[in-house]
C-alpha positions as semicolon CSV with decimal commas, in nm:
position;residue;x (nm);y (nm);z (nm)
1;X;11,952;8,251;10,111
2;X;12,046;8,072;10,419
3;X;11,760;7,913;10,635
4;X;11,780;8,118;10,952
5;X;11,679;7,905;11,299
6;X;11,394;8,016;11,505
7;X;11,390;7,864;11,851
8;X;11,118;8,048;11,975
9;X;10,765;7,900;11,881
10;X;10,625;8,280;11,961
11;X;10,851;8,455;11,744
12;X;10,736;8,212;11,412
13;X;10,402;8,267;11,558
14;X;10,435;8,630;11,529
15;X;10,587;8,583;11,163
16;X;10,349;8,405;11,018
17;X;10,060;8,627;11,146
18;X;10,270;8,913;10,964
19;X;10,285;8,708;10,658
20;X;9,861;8,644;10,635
21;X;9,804;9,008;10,728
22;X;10,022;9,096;10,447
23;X;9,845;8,862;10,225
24;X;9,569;8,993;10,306
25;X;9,656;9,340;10,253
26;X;9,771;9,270;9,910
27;X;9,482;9,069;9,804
28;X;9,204;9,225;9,623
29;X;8,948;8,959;9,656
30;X;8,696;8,868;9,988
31;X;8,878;8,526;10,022
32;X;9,262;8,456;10,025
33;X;9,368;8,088;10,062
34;X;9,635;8,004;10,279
35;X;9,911;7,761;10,258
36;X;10,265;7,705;10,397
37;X;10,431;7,747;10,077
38;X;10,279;8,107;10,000
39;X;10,361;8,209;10,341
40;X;10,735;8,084;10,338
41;X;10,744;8,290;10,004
42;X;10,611;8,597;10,183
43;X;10,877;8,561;10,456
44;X;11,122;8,578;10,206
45;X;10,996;8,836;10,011
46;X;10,933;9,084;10,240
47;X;11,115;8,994;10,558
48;X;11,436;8,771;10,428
49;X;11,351;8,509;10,630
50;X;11,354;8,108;10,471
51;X;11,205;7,883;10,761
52;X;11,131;7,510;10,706
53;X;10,817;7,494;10,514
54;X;10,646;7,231;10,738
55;X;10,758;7,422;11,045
56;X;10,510;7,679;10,887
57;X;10,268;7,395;10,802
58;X;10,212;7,314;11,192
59;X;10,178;7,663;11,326
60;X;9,939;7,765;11,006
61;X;9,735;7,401;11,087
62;X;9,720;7,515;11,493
63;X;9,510;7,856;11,367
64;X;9,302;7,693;11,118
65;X;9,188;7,434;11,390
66;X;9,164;7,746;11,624
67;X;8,946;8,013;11,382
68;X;8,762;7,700;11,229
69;X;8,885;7,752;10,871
70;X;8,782;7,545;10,580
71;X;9,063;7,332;10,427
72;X;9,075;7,285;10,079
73;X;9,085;6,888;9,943
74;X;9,427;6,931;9,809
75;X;9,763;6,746;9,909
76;X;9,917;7,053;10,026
77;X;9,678;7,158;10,327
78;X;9,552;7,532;10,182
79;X;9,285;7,673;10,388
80;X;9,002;7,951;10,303
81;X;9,033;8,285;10,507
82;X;8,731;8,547;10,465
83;X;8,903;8,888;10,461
84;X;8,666;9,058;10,691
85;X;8,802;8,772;10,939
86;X;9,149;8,885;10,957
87;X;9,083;9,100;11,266
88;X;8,938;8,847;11,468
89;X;9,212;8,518;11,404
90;X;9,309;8,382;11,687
91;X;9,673;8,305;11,718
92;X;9,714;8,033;12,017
């Protein structure tokens, strides 16, 4: 699978809010945890898309600083999302 190029900041905005609803969805718990890597792997999955992981990174960073979410002490930043707080993200 060929990395595809997004230019516009909107459209991976837009892609990754697809890929945490889906997670979401999918998830049976209260809490899913978020990180670039599982969201690059739902692109893929589901959409055939393979951006640059850290491209993800930034834009997933941007709504955890936005929405407040709790980041995990890992070395890959993974942040905690309530499911019952999917509705109300904000995304920029």
């Amino acid at each position: 699978m060929e990395k595809i190029k997004i230019d516009n900041k909107e459209t991976l905005i837009s892609l990754v809010k697809k890929a945490i609803e889906l997670l979401c969805e999918k998830n049976i718990s209260r809490v899913v945890i978020l990180s670039s890597y599982k969201i690059n792997s739902v692109l893929k999955e589901n959409f055939g898309i393979d951006v640059k992981v850290d491209r993800i990174g930034r834009v997933l960073g941007k709504i955890a600083k936005l929405n407040h979410l709790k980041r995990l002490n890992t070395n890959i930043p993974k942040y905690r999302l309530q499911i019952s707080k999917v509705s109300n993200l904000k995304f920029f």
